[in-house]
C-alpha positions in Angstrom: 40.7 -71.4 -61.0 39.2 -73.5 -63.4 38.6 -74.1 -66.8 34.7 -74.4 -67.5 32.1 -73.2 -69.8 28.9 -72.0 -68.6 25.7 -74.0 -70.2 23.8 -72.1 -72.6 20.6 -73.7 -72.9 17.5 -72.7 -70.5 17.5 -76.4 -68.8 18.3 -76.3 -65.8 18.2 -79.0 -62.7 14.7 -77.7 -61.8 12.6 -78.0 -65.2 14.7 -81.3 -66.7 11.9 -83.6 -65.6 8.8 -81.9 -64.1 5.9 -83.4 -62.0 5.9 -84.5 -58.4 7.1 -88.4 -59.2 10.0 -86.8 -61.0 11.0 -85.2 -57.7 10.1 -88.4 -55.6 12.6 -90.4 -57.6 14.9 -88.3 -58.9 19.0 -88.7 -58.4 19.9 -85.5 -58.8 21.9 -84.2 -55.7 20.8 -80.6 -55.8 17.0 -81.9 -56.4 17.7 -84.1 -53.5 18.9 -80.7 -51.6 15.6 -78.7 -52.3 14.0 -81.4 -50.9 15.5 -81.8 -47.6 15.4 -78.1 -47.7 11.8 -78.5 -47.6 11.2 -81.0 -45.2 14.1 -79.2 -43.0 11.9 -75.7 -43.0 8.7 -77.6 -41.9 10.1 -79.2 -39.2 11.9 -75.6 -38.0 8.1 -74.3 -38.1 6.8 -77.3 -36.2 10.4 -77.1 -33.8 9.8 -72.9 -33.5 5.9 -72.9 -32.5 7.5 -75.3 -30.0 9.6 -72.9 -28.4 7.3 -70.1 -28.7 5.0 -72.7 -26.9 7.4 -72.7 -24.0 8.5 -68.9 -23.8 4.7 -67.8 -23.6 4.3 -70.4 -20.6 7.2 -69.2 -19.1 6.1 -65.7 -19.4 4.6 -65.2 -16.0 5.1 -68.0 -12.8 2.3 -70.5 -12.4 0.2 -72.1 -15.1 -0.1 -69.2 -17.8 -1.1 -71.6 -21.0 -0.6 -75.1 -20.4 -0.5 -77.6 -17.9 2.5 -79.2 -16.2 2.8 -82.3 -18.2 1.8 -80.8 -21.8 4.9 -78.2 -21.1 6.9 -81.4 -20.6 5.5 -82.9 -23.6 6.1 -79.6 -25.8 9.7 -79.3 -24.4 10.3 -82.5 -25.6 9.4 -82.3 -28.7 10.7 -78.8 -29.5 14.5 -80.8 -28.6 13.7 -83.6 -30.1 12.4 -81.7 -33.7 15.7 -79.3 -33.3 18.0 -81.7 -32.8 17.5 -84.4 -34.8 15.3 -83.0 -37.9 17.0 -79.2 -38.3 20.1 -78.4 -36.6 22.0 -82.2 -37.4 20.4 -82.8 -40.9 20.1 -78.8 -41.8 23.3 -77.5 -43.6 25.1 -80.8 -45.0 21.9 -82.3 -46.2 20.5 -79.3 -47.8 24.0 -76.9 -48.7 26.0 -79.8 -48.4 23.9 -82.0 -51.1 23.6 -79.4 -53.2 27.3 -77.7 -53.3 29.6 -80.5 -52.3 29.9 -82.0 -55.9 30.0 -78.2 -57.5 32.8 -77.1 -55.6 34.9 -80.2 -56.3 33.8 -80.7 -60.3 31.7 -83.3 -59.9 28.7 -84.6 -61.5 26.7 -85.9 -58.4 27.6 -87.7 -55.2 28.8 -90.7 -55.4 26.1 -92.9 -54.3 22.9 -91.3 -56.0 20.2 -93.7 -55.2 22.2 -93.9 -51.5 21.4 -90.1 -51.5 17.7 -90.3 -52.0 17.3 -93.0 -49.6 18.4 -91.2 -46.7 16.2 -88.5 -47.5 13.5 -90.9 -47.9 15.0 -92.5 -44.0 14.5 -88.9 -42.7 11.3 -88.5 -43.5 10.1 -92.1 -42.2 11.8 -91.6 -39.2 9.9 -87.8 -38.5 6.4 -89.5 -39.9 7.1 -91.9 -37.3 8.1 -89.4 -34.7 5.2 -86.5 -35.4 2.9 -89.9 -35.2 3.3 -89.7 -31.3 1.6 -86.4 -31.1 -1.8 -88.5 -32.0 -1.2 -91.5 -29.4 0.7 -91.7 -26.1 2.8 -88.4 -26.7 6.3 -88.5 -25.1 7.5 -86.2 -22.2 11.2 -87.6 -21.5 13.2 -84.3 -22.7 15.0 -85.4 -25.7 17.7 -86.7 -24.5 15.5 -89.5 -23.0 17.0 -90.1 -19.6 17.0 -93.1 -17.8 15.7 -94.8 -15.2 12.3 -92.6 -16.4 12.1 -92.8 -20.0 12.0 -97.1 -19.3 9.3 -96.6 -17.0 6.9 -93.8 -18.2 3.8 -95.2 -19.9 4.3 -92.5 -23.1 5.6 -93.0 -25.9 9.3 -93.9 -26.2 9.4 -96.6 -27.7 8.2 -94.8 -31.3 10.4 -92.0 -30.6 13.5 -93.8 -30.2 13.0 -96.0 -33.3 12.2 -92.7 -35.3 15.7 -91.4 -34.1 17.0 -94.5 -34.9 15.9 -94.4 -38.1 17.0 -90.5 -38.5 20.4 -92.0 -37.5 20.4 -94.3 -40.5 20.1 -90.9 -42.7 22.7 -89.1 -41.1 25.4 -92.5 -41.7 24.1 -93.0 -45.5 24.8 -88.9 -45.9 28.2 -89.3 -44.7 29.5 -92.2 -46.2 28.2 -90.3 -49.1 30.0 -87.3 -48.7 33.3 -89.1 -47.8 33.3 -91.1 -51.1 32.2 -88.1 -52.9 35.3 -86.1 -51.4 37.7 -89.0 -52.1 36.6 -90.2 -55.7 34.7 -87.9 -57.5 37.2 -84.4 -57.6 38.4 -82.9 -60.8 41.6 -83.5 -62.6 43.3 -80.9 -60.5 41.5 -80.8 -57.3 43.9 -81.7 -54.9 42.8 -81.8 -50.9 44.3 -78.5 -50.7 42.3 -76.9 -53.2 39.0 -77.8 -52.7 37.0 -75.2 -50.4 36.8 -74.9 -46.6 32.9 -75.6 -46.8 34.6 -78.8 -48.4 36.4 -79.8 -45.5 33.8 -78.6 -43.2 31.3 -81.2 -44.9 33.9 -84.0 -44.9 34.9 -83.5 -41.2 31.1 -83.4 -40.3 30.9 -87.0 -42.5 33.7 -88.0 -40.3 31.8 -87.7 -37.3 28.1 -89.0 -38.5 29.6 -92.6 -39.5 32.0 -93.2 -36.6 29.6 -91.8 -34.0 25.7 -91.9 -35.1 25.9 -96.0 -34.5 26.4 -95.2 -30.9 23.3 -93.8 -30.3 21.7 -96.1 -32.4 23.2 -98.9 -30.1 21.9 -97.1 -27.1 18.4 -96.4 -28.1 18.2 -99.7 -29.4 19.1 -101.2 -26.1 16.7 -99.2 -24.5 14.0 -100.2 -26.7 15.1 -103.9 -25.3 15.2 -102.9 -21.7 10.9 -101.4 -22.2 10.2 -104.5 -24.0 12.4 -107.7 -22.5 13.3 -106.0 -18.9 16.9 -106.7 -19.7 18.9 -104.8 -16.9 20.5 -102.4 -18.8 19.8 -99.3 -17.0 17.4 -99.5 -15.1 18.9 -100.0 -11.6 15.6 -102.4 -10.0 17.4 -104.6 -12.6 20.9 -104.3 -11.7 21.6 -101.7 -14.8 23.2 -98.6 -14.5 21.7 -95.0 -15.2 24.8 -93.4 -15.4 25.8 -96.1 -18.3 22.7 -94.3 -20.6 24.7 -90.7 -19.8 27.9 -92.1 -21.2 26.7 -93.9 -24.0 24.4 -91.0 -25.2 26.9 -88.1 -24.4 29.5 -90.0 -26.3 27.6 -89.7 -29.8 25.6 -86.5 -28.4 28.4 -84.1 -28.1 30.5 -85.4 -31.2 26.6 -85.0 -32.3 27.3 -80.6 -31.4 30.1 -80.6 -33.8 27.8 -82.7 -36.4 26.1 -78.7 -36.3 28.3 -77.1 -36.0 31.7 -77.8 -38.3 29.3 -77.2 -41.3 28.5 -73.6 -40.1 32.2 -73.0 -39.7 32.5 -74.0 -43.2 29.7 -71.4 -44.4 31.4 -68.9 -42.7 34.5 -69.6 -44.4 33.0 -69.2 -47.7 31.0 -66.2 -46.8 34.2 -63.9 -45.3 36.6 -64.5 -47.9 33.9 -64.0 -50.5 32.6 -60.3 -48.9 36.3 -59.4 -47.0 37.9 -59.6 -51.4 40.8 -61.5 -49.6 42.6 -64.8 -49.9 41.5 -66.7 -46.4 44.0 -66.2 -44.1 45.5 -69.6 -43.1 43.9 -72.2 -45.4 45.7 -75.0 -44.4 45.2 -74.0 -40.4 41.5 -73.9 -40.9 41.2 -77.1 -43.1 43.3 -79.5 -40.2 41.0 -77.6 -37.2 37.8 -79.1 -38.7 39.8 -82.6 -38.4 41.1 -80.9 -34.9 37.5 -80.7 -33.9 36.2 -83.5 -35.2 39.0 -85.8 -33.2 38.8 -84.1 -29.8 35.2 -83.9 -30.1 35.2 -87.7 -29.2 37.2 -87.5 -25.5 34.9 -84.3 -24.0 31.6 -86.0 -23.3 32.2 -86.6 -19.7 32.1 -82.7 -18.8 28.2 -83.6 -19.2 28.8 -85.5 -16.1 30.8 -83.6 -13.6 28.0 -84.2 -10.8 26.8 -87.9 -11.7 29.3 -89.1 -9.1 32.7 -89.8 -11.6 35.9 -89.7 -10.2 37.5 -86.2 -9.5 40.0 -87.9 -11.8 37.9 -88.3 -14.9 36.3 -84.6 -13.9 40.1 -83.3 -14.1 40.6 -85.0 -17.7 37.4 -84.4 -19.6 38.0 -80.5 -18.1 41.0 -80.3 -19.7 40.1 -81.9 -22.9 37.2 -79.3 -23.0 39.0 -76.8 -22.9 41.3 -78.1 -25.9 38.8 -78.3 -27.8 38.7 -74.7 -27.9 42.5 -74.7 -29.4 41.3 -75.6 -32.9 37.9 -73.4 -33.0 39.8 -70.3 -31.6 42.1 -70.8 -34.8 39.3 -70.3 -36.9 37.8 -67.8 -35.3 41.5 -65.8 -35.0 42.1 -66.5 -39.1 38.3 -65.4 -39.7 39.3 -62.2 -38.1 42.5 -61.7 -39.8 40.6 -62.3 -43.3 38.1 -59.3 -42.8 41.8 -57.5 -41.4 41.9 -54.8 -44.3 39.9 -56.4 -46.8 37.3 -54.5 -48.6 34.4 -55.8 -46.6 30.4 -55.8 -47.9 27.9 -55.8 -45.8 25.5 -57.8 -47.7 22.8 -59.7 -45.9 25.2 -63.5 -46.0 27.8 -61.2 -44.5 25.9 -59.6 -41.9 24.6 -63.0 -40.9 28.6 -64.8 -40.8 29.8 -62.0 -38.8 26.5 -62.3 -36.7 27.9 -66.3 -35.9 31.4 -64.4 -35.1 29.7 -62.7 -32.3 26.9 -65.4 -31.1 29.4 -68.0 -31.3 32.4 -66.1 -29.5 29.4 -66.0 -26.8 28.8 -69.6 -27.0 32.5 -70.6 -26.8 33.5 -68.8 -23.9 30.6 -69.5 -22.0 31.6 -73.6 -22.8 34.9 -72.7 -21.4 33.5 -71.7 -18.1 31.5 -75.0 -17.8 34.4 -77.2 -18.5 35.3 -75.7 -15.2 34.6 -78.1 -12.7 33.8 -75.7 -9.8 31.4 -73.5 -11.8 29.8 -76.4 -13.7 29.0 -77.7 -10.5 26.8 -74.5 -9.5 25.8 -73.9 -13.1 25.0 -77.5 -14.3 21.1 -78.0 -15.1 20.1 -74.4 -14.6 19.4 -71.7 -17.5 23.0 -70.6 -17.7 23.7 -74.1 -20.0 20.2 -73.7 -21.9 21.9 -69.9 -22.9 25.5 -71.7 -23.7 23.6 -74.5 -25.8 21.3 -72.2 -27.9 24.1 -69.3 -28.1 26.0 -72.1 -29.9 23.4 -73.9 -31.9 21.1 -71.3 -32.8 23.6 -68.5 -32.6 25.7 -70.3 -34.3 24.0 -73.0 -36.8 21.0 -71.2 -37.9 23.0 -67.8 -38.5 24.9 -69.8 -41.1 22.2 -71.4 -42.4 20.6 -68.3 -43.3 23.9 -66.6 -44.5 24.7 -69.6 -46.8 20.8 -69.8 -47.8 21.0 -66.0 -48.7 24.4 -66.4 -50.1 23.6 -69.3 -52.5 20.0 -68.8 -53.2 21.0 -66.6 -56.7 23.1 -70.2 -58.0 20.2 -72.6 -56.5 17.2 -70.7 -58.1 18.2 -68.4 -60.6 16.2 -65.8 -58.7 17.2 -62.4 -56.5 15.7 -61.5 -53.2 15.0 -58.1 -51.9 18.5 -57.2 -50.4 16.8 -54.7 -48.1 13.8 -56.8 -46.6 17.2 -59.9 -46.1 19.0 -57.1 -43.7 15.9 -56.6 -41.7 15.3 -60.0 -41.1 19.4 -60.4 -39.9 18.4 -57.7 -37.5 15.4 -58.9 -36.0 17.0 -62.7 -35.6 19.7 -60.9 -34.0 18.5 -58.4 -31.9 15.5 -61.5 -31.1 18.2 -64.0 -30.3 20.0 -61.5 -27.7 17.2 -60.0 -26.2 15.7 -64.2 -25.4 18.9 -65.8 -24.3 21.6 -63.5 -22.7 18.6 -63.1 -19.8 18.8 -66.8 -19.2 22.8 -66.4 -18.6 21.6 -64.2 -15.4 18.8 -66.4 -14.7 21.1 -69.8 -14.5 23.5 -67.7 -12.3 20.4 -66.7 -10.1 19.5 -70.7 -10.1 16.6 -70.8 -12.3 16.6 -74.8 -12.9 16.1 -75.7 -16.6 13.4 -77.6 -17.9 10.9 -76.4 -14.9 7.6 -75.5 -15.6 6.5 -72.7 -12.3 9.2 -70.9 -11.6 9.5 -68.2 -8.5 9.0 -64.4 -8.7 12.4 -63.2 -8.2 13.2 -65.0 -11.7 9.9 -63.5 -13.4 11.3 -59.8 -15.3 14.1 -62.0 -17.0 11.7 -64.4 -18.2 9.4 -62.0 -19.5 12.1 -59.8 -21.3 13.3 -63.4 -22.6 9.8 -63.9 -23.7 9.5 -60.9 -25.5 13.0 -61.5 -27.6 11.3 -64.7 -29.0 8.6 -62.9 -30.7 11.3 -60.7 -32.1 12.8 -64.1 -33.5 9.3 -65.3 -35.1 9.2 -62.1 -36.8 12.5 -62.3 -38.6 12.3 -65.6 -39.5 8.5 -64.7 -40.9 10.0 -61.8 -42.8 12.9 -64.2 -43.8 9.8 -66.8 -45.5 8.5 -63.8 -47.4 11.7 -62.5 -48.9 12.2 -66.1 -50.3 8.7 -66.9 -51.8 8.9 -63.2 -52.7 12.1 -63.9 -54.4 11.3 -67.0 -56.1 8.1 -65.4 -57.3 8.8 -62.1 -58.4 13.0 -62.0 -57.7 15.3 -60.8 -60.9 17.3 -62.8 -63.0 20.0 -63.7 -60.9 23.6 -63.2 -62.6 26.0 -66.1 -62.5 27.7 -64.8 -60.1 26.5 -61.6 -58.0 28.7 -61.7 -56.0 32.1 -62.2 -57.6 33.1 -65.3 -55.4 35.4 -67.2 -57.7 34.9 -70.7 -56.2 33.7 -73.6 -58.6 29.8 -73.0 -58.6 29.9 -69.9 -59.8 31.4 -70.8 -63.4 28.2 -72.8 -64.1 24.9 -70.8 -65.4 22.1 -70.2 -62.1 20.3 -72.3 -61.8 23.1 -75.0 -62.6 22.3 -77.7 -65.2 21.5 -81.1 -64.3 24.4 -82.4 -64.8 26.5 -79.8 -63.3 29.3 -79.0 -65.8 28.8 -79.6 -69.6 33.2 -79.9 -69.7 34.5 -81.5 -66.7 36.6 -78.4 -64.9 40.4 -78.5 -64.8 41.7 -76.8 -61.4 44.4 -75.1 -61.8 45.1 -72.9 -58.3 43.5 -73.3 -54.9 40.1 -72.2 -54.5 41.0 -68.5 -53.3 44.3 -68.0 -55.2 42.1 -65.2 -57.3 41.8 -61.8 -55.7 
């Protein structure tokens, strides 16, 4: 693929500099990714105690450990944490810092000190937001609904400004990543060779510059509306509530594909490395991450089949739902036809990408049924969407997180991990994840309203069994914190490339050297022209 020479010496990115202040300023993008990967795993602690939180309330009807308004508040937060701290920021920030200037033959990003100052805008922002636990709290839901989240005495205001500023990391990170992609490739690296995690990470950019300021705009102006009582959307003021739903559905599900087009591009990386095979249809799955990325933009009314739009507008956003699943069901079809004969290994990133095949398949078919009008109508607030939403997200994000993690962690720390404790944690995530949300795909058929505290007895075996599922969760992803710390600690010396992936971060020694590639790489094929 390339012509490179592996460094020889025994610095490496992670002892160039030592001490803490060497971390706080460094440049360095893969520094910069071990960092967010930090911050990213705390917050996913703070996010899963959250939802563990929830499940045990929910456990039996009535009050089982909390009160009415503190399950509000802990709801709240557990979205709020999720969204806008793991599942957005989670794989470009940490897989994409680190890898996006590896695979292309770069040196770093292309804005360095950019780099470190949306890290340094993501942590502000969630000081700011974990700040509200110590005054008023905040017990809006996250996606901070008007006419309440104006009038309840809690504390939005703090909450909003902290996404806000959140927002202003996610922008930095992708203007980032779309100079990076533009300016910075090897002598060689065409747009049709660089990897599918490439054009995963520059779709994703795509979508964080053109649509983040449209939240920002809408938080902002609710900010104005609590402070000024300018009639925005509150409707005692001549604003509309339905206005908020637009404004925040048209950056919020754009914001989906922010989570998910990055997990699509892991999962590219991970089949054609453990299938042996060329990936089937390149250039089909590089344009259906643009595919995504474009229709994304048109579908945010089928949030709002039953605010009262026009049976018009319900017909269009339908259909331009349902098109959206044109360009992921080519992936998913050229995914297949990659493992098609090839001489598959089921090695713990493996089991995890074909774990997103099947979550996500879930996920996707289950969307198709609530761009339906008819059923959305019966469906729309109850636990059916809750199961769609975290069948997609969870099923789909965090399974790739953790099969890129496992997949890269030999190149990002020189280290190995005990192969068979990483299966066992796959299985309990899995098995978890099934056993907590297929359950609530019965319950929202049932009726079981989302975000309801009490709930009535008919609903109350589901609940429990769905309960049970996310202790099953906790203890994979505790097993999932020992195998790493256990590898880091006491891990082999990882080869340079274990697993005989033949993409551009594996010709550099592991850990890579701080500046990447002592020759700059010449590309000389596409990135799976090799096997």
């Amino acid at each position: 693929m390339a012509t490179a020479h592996a460094h020889s010496s025994d610095k490496n990115y992670l002892n160039e500099a030592s001490g803490l202040w060497s971390w706080l300023t460094t440049l360095d993008h893969k520094r910069i990714g071990i960092m967010y990967f930090i911050t990213v795993m705390f917050f996913f602690l703070m996010g899963g105690i959250m939802a563990l939180l929830i499940r045990l309330e929910l456990l039996t009807p009535g009050q089982t450990v909390m009160s009415a308004d503190t399950y509000n508040q802990v709801m709240t937060y557990h979205g709020a944490i999720m969204v806008f701290m793991v599942i957005i920021p989670g794989i470009p920030a940490i897989l994409g810092n680190f890898f996006l200037p590896l695979h292309i033959g770069a040196k770093d990003v292309a804005f360095p000190k950019l780099n470190l100052l949306s890290w340094y805008c993501l942590m502000a922002g969630a000081i700011l937001a974990f700040s509200t636990l110590f005054t008023h709290k905040i017990d809006t839901g996250w996606t901070f609904y008007t006419p309440y989240s104006i009038k309840t005495g809690t504390s939005v205001v703090p909450m909003v400004l902290a996404a806000f500023i959140m927002g202003m990391s996610s922008i930095l990170t992708g203007l980032n990543f779309i100079a990076t992609v533009h300016k910075l490739r090897a002598p060689g690296m065409t747009m049709y060779r660089i990897p599918l995690f490439v054009w995963a990470i520059y779709s994703t950019a795509i979508l964080q510059v053109l649509a983040t300021p449209v939240l920002a705009i809408t938080l902002l102006l609710l900010s104005m509306e609590r402070f000024f009582g300018v009639g925005i959307f509150d409707p005692t003021l001549g604003g509309d509530p339905v206005l908020f739903q637009h404004f925040f559905w048209f950056y919020s599900h754009p914001a989906v594909y922010i989570m998910i087009l990055p997990a699509m591009g892991v999962v590219s990386e991970l089949i054609t490395a453990f299938s042996r095979k060329v990936i089937f249809g390149y250039t089909a799955i590089a344009y259906s991450s643009l595919g995504i990325a474009g229709v994304s933009f048109f579908v945010w009314g089928h949030h709002m089949f039953v605010s009262g739009q026009s049976e018009v507008a319900g017909i269009v956003f339908s259909f331009l739902t349902m098109l959206v699943g044109v360009p992921t069901a080519i992936k998913m079809f050229n995914w297949l036809a990659t493992l098609y004969k090839g001489s598959v290994e089921m090695r713990s990133p493996m089991l995890y990408a074909l774990g997103f095949l099947f979550l996500f398949a879930i996920g996707g078919v289950t969307g198709i049924m609530l761009a339906v009008v008819a059923v959305d109508v019966h469906f729309h607030d109850t636990y059916f969407v809750v199961a769609h939403f975290h069948y997609v997200m969870v099923g789909g994000t965090l399974m790739a997180i953790m099969g890129g993690f496992y997949y890269w962690f030999p190149k990002m720390f020189g280290k190995m991990y005990n192969e068979s404790l990483a299966r066992i944690t796959f299985v309990l995530i899995f098995v978890g994840f099934n056993v907590t949300f297929f359950p609530q795909f019965v319950l929202g058929a049932m009726g079981m309203p989302r975000r309801y505290f009490d709930y009535i007895p008919a609903y109350h075996s589901l609940n429990a069994i769905s309960t049970v599922g996310s202790w099953l969760i906790a203890a994979g992803f505790l097993l999932s914190l020992y195998v790493i710390i256990n590898g880091l600690l006491k891990g082999e010396k990882a080869p340079e490339n274990p697993w005989g992936a033949k993409t551009l971060e594996w010709t550099v020694q592991s850990p890579p050297p701080h500046h990447n590639f002592d020759v700059e790489p010449v590309i000389t094929a596409g990135p799976y022209e090799y096997r």
